[in-house]
PyMOL commands that place a pseudoatom at each C-alpha (Angstrom):
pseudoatom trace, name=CA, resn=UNK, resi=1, chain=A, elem=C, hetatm=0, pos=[-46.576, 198.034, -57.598]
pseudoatom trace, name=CA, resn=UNK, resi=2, chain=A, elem=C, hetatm=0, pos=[-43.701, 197.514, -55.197]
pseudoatom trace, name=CA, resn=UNK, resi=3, chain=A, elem=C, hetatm=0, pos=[-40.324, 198.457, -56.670]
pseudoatom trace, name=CA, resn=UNK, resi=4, chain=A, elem=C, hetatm=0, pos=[-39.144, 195.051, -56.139]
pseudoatom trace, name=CA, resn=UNK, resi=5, chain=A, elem=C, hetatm=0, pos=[-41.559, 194.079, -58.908]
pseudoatom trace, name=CA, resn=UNK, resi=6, chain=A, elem=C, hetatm=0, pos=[-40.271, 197.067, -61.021]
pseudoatom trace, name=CA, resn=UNK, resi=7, chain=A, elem=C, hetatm=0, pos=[-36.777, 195.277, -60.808]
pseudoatom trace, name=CA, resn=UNK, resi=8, chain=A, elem=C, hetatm=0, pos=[-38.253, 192.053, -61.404]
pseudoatom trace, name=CA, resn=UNK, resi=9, chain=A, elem=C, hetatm=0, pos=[-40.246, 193.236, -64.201]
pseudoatom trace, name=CA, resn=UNK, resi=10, chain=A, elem=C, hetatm=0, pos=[-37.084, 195.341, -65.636]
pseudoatom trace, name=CA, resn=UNK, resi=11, chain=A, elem=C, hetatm=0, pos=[-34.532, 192.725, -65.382]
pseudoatom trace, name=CA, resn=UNK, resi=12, chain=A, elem=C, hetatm=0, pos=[-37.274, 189.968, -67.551]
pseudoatom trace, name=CA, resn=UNK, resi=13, chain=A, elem=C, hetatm=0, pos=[-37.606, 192.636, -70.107]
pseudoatom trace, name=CA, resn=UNK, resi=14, chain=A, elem=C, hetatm=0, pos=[-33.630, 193.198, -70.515]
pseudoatom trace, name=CA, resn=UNK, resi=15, chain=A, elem=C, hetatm=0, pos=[-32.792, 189.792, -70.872]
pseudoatom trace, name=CA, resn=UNK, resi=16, chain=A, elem=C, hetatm=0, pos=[-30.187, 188.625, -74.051]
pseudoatom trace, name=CA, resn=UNK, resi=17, chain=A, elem=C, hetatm=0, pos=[-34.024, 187.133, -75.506]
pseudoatom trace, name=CA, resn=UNK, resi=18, chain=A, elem=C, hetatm=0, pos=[-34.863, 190.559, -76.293]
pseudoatom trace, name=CA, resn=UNK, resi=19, chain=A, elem=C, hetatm=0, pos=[-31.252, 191.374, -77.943]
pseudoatom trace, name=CA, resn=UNK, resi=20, chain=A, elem=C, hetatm=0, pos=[-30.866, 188.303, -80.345]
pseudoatom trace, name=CA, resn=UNK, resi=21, chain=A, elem=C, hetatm=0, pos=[-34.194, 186.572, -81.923]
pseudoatom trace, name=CA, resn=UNK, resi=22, chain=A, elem=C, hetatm=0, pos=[-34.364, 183.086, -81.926]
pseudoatom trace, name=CA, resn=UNK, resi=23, chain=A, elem=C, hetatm=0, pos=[-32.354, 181.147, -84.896]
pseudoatom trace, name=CA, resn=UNK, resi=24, chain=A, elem=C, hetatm=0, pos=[-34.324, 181.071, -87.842]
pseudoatom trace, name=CA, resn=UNK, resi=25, chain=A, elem=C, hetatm=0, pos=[-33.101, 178.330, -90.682]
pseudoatom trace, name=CA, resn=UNK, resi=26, chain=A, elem=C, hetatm=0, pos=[-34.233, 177.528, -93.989]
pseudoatom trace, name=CA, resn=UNK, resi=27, chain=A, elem=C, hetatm=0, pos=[-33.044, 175.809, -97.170]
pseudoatom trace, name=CA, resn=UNK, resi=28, chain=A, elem=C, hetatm=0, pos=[-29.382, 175.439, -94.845]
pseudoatom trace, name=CA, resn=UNK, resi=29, chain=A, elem=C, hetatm=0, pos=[-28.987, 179.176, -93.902]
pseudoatom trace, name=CA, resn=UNK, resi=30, chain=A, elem=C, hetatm=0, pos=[-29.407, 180.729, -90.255]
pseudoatom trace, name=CA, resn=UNK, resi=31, chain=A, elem=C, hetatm=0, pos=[-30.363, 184.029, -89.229]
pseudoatom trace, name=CA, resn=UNK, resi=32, chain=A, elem=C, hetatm=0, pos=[-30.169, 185.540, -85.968]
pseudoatom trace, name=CA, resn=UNK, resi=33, chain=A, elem=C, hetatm=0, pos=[-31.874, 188.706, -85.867]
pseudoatom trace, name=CA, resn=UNK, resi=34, chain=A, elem=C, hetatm=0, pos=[-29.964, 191.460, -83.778]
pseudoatom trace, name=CA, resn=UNK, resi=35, chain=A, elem=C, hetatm=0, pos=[-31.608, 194.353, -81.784]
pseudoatom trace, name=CA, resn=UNK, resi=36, chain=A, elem=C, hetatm=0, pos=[-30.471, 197.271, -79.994]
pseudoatom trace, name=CA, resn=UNK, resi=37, chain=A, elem=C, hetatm=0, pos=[-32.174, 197.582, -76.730]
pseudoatom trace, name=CA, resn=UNK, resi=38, chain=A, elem=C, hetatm=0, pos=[-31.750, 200.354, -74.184]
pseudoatom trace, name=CA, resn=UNK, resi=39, chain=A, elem=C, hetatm=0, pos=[-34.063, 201.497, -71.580]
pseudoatom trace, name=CA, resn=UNK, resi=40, chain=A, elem=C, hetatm=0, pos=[-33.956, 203.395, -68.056]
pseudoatom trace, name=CA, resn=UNK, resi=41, chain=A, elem=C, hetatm=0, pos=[-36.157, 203.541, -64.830]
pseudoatom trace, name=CA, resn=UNK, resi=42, chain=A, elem=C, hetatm=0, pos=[-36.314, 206.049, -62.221]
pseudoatom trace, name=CA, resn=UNK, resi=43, chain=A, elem=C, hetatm=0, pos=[-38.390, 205.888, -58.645]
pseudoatom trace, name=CA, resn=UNK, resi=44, chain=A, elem=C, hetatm=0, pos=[-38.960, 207.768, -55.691]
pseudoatom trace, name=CA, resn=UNK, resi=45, chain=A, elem=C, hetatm=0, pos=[-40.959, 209.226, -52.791]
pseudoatom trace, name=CA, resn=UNK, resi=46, chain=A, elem=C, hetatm=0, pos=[-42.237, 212.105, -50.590]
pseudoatom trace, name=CA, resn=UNK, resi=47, chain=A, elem=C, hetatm=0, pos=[-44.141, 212.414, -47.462]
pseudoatom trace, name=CA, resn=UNK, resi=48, chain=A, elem=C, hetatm=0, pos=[-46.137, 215.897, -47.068]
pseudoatom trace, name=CA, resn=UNK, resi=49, chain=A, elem=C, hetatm=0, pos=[-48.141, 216.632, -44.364]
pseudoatom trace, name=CA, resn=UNK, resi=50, chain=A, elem=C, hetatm=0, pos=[-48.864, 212.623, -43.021]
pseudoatom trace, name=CA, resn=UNK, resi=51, chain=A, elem=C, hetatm=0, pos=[-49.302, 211.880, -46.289]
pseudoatom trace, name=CA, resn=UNK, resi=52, chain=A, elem=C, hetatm=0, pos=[-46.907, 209.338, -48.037]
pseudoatom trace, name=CA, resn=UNK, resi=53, chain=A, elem=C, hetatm=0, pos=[-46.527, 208.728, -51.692]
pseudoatom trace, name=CA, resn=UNK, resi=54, chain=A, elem=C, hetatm=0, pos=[-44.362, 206.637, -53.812]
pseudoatom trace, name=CA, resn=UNK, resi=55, chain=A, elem=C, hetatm=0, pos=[-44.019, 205.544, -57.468]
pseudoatom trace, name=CA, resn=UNK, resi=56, chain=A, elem=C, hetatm=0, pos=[-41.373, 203.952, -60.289]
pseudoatom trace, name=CA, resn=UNK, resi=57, chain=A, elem=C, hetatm=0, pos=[-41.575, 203.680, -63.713]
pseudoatom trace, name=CA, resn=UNK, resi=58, chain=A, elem=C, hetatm=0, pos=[-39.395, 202.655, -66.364]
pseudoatom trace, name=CA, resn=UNK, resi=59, chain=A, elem=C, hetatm=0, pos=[-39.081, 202.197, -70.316]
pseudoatom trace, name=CA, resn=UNK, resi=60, chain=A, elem=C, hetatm=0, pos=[-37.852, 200.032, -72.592]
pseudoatom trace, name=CA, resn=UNK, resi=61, chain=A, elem=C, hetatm=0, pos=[-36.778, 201.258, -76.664]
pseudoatom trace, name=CA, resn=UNK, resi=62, chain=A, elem=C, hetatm=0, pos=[-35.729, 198.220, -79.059]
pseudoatom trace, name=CA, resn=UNK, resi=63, chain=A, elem=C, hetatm=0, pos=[-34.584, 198.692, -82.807]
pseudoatom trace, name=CA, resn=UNK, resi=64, chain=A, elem=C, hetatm=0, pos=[-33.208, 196.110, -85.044]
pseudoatom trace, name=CA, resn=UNK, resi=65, chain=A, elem=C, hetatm=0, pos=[-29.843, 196.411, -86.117]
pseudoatom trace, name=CA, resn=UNK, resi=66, chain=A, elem=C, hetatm=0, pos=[-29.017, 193.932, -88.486]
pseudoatom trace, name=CA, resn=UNK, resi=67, chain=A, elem=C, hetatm=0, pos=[-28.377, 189.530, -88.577]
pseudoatom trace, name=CA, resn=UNK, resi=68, chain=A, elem=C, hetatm=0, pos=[-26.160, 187.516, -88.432]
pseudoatom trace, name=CA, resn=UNK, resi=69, chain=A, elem=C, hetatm=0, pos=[-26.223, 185.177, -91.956]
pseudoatom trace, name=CA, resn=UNK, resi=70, chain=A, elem=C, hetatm=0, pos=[-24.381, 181.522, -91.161]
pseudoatom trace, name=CA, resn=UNK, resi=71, chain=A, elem=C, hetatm=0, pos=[-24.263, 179.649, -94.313]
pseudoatom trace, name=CA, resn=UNK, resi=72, chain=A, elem=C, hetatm=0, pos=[-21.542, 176.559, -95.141]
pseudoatom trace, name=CA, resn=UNK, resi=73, chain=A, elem=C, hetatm=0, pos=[-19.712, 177.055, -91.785]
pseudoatom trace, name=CA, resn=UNK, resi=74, chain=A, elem=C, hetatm=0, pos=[-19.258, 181.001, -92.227]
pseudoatom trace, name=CA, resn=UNK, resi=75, chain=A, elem=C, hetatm=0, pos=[-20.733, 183.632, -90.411]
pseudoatom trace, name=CA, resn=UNK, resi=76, chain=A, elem=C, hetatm=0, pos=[-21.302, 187.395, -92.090]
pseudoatom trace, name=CA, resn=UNK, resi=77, chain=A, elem=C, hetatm=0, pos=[-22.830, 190.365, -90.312]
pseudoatom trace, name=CA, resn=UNK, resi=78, chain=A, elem=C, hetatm=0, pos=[-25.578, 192.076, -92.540]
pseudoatom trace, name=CA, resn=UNK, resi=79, chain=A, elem=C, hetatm=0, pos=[-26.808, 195.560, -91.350]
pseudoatom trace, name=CA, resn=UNK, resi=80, chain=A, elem=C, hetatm=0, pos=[-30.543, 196.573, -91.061]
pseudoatom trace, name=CA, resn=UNK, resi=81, chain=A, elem=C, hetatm=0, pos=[-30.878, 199.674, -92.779]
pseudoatom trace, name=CA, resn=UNK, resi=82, chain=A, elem=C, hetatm=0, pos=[-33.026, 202.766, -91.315]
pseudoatom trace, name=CA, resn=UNK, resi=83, chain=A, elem=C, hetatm=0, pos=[-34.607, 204.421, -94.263]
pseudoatom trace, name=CA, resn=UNK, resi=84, chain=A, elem=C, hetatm=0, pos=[-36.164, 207.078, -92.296]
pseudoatom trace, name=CA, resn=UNK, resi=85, chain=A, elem=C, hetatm=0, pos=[-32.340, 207.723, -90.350]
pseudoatom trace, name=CA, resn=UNK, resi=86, chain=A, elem=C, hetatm=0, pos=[-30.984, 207.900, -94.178]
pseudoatom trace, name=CA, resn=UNK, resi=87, chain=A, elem=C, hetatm=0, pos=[-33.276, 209.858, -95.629]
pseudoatom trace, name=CA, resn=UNK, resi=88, chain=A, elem=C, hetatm=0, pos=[-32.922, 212.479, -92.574]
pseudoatom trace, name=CA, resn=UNK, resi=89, chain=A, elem=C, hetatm=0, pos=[-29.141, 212.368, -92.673]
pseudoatom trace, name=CA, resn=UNK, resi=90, chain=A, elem=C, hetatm=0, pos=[-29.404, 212.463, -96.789]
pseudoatom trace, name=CA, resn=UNK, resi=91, chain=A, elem=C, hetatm=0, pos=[-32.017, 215.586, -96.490]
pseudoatom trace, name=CA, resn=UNK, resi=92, chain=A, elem=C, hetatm=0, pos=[-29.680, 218.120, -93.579]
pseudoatom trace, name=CA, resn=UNK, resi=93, chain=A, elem=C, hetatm=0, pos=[-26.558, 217.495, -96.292]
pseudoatom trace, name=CA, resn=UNK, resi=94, chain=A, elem=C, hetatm=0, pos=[-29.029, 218.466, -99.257]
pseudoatom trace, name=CA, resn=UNK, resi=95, chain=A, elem=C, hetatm=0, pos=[-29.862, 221.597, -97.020]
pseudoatom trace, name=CA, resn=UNK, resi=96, chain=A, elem=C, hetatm=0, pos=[-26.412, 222.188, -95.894]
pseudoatom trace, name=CA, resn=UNK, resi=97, chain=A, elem=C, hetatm=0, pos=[-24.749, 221.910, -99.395]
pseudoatom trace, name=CA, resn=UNK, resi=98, chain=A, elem=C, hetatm=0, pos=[-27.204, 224.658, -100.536]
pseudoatom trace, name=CA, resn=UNK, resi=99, chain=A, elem=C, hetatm=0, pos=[-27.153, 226.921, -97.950]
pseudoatom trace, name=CA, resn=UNK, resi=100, chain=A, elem=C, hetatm=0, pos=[-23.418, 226.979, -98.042]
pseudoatom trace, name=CA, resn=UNK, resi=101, chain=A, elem=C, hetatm=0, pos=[-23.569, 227.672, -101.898]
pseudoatom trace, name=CA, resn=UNK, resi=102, chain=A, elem=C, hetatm=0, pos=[-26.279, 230.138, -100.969]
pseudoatom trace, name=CA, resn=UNK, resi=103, chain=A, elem=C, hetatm=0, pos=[-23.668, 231.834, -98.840]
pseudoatom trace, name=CA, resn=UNK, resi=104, chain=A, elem=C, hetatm=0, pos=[-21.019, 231.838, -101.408]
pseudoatom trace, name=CA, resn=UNK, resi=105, chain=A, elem=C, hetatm=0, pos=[-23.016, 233.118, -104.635]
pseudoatom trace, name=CA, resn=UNK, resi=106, chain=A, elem=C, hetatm=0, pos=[-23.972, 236.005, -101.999]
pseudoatom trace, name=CA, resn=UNK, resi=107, chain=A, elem=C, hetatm=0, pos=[-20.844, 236.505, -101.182]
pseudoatom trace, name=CA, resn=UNK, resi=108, chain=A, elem=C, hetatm=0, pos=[-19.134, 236.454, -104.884]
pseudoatom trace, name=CA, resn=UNK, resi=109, chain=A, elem=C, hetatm=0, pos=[-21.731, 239.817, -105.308]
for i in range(1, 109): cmd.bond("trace and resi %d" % i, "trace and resi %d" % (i + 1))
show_as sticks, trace
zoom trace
């Protein structure tokens, strides 16, 4: 694959398509589905001995974010919660809150 493809390819998968879904309505409310996207490339090449060698690559992450909810004329912004980023956050101040009383029971003694 040339690297002019790799741009080509990288600049279709970037596009504002893969940031806000298509419009969704039903029963007179629209939702727009909103996604973080981010995603990096790298490329390069060598020549050892007569022998030449090149190569890119690049990749893409996506994660939804939340919609925005048009009803009557107004537009509100409604989060996508990420259970498994609360329950981390929830479970390292569960540990932190008891190793800090663990620390100050120990040091009471």
């Amino acid at each position: 694959m040339k690297i002019d493809d790799v741009f080509r390819t990288v600049k279709d998968v970037m596009a504002v398509e893969r940031v806000y879904a298509e419009p969704i309505e039903r029963d007179g409310t629209t939702l727009i589905g909103v996604a973080a996207v981010s995603g990096g490339g790298g490329g390069g090449g060598s020549e050892t001995n007569g022998d030449a060698g090149s190569g890119a690559g690049f990749g893409v992450g996506a994660k939804p974010v939340g919609a925005f909810v048009i009803r009557d004329g107004n537009v509100r912004w409604q989060p996508a919660i990420d259970v498994n980023r609360l329950i981390t956050v929830v479970g390292a101040v569960v540990l932190a809150a008891l190793i800090v009383g663990s620390v100050r029971s120990a040091g009471r003694r």
